[in-house]
N, C-alpha and C positions, 0 to 999 in steps of 0.2 A: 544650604540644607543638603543639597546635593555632594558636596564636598564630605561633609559630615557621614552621610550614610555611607559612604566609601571608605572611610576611616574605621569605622566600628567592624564594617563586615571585613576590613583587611585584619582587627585586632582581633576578632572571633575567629579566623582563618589561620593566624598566629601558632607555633608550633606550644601548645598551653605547659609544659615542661619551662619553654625558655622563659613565658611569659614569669612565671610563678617566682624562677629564681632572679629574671631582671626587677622584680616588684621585691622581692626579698622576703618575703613570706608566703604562705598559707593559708586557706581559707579552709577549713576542714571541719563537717558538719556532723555533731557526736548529739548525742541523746542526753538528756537532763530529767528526764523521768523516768528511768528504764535501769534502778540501781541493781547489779552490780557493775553495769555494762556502761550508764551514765547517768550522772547525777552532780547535783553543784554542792560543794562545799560550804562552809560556815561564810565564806567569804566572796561567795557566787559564782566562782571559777568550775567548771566543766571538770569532775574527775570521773575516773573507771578504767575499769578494761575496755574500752573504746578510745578512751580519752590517752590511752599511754599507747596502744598501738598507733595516736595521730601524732603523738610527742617525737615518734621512733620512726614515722615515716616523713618530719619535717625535718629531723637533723638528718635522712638522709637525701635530701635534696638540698641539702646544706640552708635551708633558711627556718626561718623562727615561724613556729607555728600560731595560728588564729583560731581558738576551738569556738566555733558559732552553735549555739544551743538548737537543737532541731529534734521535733517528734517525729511520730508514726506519720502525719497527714502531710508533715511541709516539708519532709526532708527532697525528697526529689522534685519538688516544683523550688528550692531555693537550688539546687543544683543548676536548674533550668533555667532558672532566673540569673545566674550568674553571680548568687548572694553567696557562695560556696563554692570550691573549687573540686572535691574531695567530699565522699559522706560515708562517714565509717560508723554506721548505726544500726546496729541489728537488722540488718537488711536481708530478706529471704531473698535468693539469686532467684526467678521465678521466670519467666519466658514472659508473661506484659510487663515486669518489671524490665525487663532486657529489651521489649519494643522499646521504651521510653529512657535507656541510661545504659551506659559502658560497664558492663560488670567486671570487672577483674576477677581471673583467674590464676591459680586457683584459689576455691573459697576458704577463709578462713577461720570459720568457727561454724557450729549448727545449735540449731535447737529444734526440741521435743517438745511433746507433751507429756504432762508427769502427771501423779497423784498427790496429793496432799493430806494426810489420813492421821488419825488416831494412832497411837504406837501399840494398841489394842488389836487393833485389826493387822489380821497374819493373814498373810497375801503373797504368794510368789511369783505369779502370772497374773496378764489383763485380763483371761478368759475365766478367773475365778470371780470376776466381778460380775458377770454376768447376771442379770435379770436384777440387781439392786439396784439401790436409790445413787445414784451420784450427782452433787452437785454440780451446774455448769457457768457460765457465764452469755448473754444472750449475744448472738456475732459471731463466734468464736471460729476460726471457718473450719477447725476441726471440729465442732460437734456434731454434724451428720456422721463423719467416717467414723468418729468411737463409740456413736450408737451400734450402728450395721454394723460393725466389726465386730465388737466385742456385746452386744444387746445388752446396752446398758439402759437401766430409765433414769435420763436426763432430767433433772431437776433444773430449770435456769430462767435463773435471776437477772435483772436489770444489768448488775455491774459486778465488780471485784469485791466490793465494800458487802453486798450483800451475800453474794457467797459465801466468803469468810464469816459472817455471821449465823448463816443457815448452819454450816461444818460447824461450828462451835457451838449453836445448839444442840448439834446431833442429828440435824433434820435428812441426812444422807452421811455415808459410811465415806466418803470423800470429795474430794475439791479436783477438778480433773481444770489445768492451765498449761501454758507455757511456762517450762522447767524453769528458767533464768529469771524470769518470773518470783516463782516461789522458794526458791533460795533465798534470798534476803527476809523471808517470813519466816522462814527455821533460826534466822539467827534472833529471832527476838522472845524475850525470857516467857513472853506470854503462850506463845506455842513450843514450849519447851516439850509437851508430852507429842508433838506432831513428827510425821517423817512422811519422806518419798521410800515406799520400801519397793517399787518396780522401777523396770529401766524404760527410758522414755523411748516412747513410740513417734511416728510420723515426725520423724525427723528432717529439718529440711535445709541446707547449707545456707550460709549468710556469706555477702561479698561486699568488696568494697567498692562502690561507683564515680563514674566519672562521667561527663556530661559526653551525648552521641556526639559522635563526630571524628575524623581522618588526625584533628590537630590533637588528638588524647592519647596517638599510639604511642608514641615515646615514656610518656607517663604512665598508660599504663602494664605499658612492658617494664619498667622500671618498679612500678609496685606491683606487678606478677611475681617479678626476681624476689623483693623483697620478703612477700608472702612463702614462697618457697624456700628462703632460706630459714623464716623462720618455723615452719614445719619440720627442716632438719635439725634445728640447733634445739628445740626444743621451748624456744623464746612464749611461745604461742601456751605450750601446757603452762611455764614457768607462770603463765600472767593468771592463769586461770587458779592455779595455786593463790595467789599473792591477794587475790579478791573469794577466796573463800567459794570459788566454785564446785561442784561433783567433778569426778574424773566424765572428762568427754572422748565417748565411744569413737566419736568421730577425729577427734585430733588425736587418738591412740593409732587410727588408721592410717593418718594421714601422714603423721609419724613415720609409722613403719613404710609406707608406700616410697616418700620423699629421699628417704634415706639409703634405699636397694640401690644395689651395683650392678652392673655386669659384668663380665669376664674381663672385659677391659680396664676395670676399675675405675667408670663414670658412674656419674647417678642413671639408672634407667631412668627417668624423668628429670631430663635435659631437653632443653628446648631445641627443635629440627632447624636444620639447615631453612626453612621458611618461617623461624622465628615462633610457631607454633609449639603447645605441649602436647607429647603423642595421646594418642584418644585415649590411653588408659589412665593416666595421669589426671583426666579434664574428670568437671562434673558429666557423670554419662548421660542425667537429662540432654545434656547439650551438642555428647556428640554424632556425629552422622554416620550412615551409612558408608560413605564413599571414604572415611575415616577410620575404618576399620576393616577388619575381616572375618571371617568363617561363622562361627554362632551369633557371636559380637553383628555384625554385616545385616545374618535373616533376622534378629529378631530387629534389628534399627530399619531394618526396609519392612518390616512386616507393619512393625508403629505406624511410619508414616506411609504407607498405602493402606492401610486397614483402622488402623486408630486403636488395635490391639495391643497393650501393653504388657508383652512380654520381656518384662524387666529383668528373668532369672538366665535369660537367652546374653542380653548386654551390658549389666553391670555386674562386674566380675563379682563384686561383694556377697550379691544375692546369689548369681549362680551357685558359688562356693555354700553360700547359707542352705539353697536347695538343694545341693547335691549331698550335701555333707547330712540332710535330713532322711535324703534317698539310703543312703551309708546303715545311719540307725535304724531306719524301718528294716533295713534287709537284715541287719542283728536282732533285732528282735522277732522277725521271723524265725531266723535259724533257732535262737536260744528258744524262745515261746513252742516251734513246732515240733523241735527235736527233747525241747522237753515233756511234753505234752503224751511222744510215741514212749519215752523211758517210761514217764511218772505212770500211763499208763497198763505198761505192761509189766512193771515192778507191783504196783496196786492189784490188777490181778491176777496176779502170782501168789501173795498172800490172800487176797481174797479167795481163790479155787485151793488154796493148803488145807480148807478147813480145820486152818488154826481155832481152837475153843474163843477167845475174848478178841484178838490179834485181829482175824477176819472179819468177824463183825464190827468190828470198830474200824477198821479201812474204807469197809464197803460203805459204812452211812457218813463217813466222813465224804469219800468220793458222790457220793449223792447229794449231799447238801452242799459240795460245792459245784455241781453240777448244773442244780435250781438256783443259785444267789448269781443274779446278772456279774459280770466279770470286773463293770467300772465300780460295783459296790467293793468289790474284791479289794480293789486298786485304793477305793480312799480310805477302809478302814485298815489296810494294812499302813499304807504310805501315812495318812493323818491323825489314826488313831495310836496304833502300835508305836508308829515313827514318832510321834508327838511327846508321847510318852516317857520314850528312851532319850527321846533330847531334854526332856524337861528333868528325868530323873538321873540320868549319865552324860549329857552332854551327848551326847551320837546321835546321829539319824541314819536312815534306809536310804540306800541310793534308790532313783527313783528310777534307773531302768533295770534295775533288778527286780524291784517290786512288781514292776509292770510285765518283766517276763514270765516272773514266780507265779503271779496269779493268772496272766493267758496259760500258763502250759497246763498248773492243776485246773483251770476249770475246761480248755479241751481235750486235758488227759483224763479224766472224769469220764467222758463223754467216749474215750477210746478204753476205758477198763469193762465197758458195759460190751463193746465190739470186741474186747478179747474173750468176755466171756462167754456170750455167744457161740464166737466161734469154736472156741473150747466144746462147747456144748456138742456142735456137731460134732465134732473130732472123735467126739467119743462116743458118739453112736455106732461106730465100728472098733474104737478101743476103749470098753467103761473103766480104764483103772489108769486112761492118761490123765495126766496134770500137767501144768502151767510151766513149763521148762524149756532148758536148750533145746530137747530133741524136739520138741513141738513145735519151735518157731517158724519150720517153712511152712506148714500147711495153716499155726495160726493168722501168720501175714497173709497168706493167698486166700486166706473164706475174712478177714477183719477190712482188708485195704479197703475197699470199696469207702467201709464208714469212719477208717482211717483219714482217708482223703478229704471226704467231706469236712471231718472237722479242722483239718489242716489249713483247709480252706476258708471256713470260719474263721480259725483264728490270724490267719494273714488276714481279712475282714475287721479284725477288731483290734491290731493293732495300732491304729490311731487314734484308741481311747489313753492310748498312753500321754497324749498331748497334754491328759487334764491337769497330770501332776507334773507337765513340765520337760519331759522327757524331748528333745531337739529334735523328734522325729520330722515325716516331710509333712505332717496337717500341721506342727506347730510351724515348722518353715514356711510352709504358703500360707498361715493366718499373720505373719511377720511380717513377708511382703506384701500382703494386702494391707496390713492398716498402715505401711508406709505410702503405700500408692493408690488404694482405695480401688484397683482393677480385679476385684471382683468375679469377674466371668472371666477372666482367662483364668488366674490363679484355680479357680474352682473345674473347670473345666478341665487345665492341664494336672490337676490333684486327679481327675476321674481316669485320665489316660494316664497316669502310672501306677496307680490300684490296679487297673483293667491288665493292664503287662505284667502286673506284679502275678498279679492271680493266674494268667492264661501259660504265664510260664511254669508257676509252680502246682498247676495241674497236668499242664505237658509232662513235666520231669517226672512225675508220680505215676502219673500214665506207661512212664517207660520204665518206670522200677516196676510196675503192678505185672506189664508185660514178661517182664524178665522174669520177674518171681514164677508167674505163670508155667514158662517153656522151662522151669528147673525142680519146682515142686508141681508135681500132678497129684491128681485127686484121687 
């Protein structure tokens, strides 16, 4: 007996690469309920896009693969068990999944959460879904975060079977699952009138596993290589093609990431002299502090000393996504406030012309868009107008135009009422000035004041542009949060860049207001 236990823990100690090819096959554990990804054939055989990346990872360990049928509950305890050598199953790469199993990096596919909806329903954002009925499924572990994220009322049912029958009654405006999921339900003639018309949220990578332990490094550096080179050669989109999947955002990235060079003409994501791939390469869940540097560095030491999940600080993706948010808010300031001091002081210019019809019809126009809140502005230009010329010319309104055009008129509105005003004074020592060039210093030096304030307003209401989509930074940091669900940082660090945004462009105005001061006196 003794004998024996010495034998098995010498064969479990075993380098598992050499083992696999002195045994001459594979043991490699793929999904049969989970079609596109795996499912069995007329003839009970294991096929998918699971099943062919196990095909491609057996011929190249030179031996004949063993596809063993394995779900959601048993794939990793058959790993464990030794019933599978290899589990290539939709596997989210997750940190208790990595207490318990070898994940190989990098990951090779992800999945989201989608919608499932009527082709009725016109929907360009998740925040348009807000406060309606959606169907869910009861478990789901995203149902919490696309409540809170997006305030949705959750409809949910026992199972799959019953959802899809609620959505087919109509008893909710959609079916909210996992994307790969509900692909294979669009291909069946009965939901013909159905689509996913948004992009999937809370996306989370899948990997491929291999049982813990020293004797898997071989293996799985040899399907790390593998994965990587199919991210460059394009094998990985080619599969996803070939089963009828959406383009995935994630292997678009992954793509482009695998493929970069540097000056030298290698791949930047080449594995280090210690066999490792550089932290930018890795999933950034996983990697560390001491693995990086500079922003990357404080916000990975801030996580794990604080539990603060500042994700826009270390995964370049989202940084990029919030900065590049930061980018359009600070355009829609310039375009919204600089139009706002024109529209303003163009409006009353003819307003004080005492044009006969001209005048009066400026002034109650600038007043009625003064009184109509500015996000009304935004949907009946963007959804009604917009809607309209797409359904009768094919065209639509770009949406950060829309969203400039109506911040500037409703706080250039607000600034035609401060030019005239000021006008007003003006001319209580000259009654026969008007609204023109020679008037401008002393109109800016008695308007600034309520100039300012509205400027400031409308940098305040530029993130109603989110509604219609516009990439500003509320729609960036509602993007990171429903992928990560960190809430209070996201919200928090959204408040400390309004608060910069604003205290800088009252500084600046502060120092034009000064200037104008010391050059037109009163």
């Amino acid at each position: 007996m003794l004998l024996l236990s010495v034998a098995l823990a010498t064969e479990a100690q075993a380098d598992e690469l050499d083992r696999i090819r002195e045994r001459g096959r594979v043991r490699i554990g793929v999904k049969s309920d989970y079609p596109p990804f795996g499912q069995l054939n007329p003839d009970g055989i294991p096929v998918g896009f699971d099943a062919d990346i196990a095909a491609v990872i057996a011929k190249a360990l030179g031996v004949e693969p063993e596809l063993v049928p394995v779900n959601s509950a048993n794939r990793l305890q058959k790993l464990d068990q030794g019933a599978v050598d290899i589990v290539v199953a939709t596997l989210a790469d997750t940190a208790r999944r990595r207490a318990v199993a070898t994940i190989v990096e990098p990951n090779y596919y992800a999945s989201g959460v989608n919608l499932l909806a009527p082709k009725s329903l016109r929907v360009a954002d998740w925040p348009e879904l807000r406060g309606r009925k959606v169907c869910a499924t009861q478990g789901a572990y995203f149902n919490a975060t696309m409540a809170q994220s997006y305030l949705l009322d959750l409809q949910l049912f026992n199972g799959t079977r019953d959802a899809k029958l609620a959505l087919a009654e109509r008893r909710c405006v959609g079916w909210i699952y996992d994307e790969p999921a509900l692909v294979p339900i669009l291909r069946d003639p009965a939901w013909a009138d159905y689509h996913m018309p948004l992009k999937p949220v809370l996306v989370v990578p899948w990997g491929i596993a291999l049982r813990l332990g020293p004797e898997v490094a071989s293996l799985e550096r040899l399907i790390g290589d593998l994965v990587a080179g199919w991210h460059r050669d394009g094998t990985l989109i080619d599969l996803e093609q070939k089963w009828g999947l959406p383009a995935s955002a994630f292997l678009a990235r992954q793509h482009d990431l695998w493929t970069r060079k540097g000056a030298d003409g290698g791949y930047l994501c080449a594995r280090r002299a210690d066999g490792e791939w550089p932290a930018e390469c890795r999933n950034p869940v996983f990697v560390t502090a001491a693995e990086t540097s500079g922003l990357a560095a404080l916000g990975l030491q801030i996580r794990d000393a604080t539990g603060l999940d500042a994700t826009v600080l270390y995964d370049p993706f989202e940084r990029a996504l919030f900065l590049h948010g930061i980018a359009v808010t600070l355009g829609l300031i310039l375009a919204s406030a600089g139009g706002s001091i024109l529209f303003g002081l163009v409006a009353a210019a003819l307003v004080d012309a005492g044009l006969p019809v001209l005048s009066r019809a400026v002034l109650a126009f600038a007043t009625f868009a003064r009184m109509t809140p500015p996000l009304l502005q935004i949907y009946v230009i963007f959804f009604g107008v917009g809607g309209l010329l797409v359904s009768q010319i094919g065209f639509g309104l770009d949406a950060f135009g829309v969203a400039a055009l109506c911040l500037a008129v409703y706080a250039g509105s607000a600034n035609v009422a401060a030019f005239l005003d000021a006008a007003a004074v003006v001319r209580l020592d000259t009654p026969d000035a008007r609204i023109g060039p020679r008037l401008l210093g002393p109109l800016f030096r008695l308007a600034f004041p309520a100039v300012t304030a509205n400027t400031v307003n409308v940098i305040k209401a530029t993130g109603m542009a989110s509604a219609i989509a516009v990439p500003e930074v509320i729609n960036a940091s509602t993007s990171v949060l429903a992928e990560h669900g960190n809430g209070a940082v996201m919200m928090n660090l959204l408040m400390l860049v309004y608060f910069v945004l604003v205290f800088g462009a009252v500084y600046l105005l502060g120092a034009v207001e000064r200037r104008i001061a010391a050059r037109v006196p009163l």
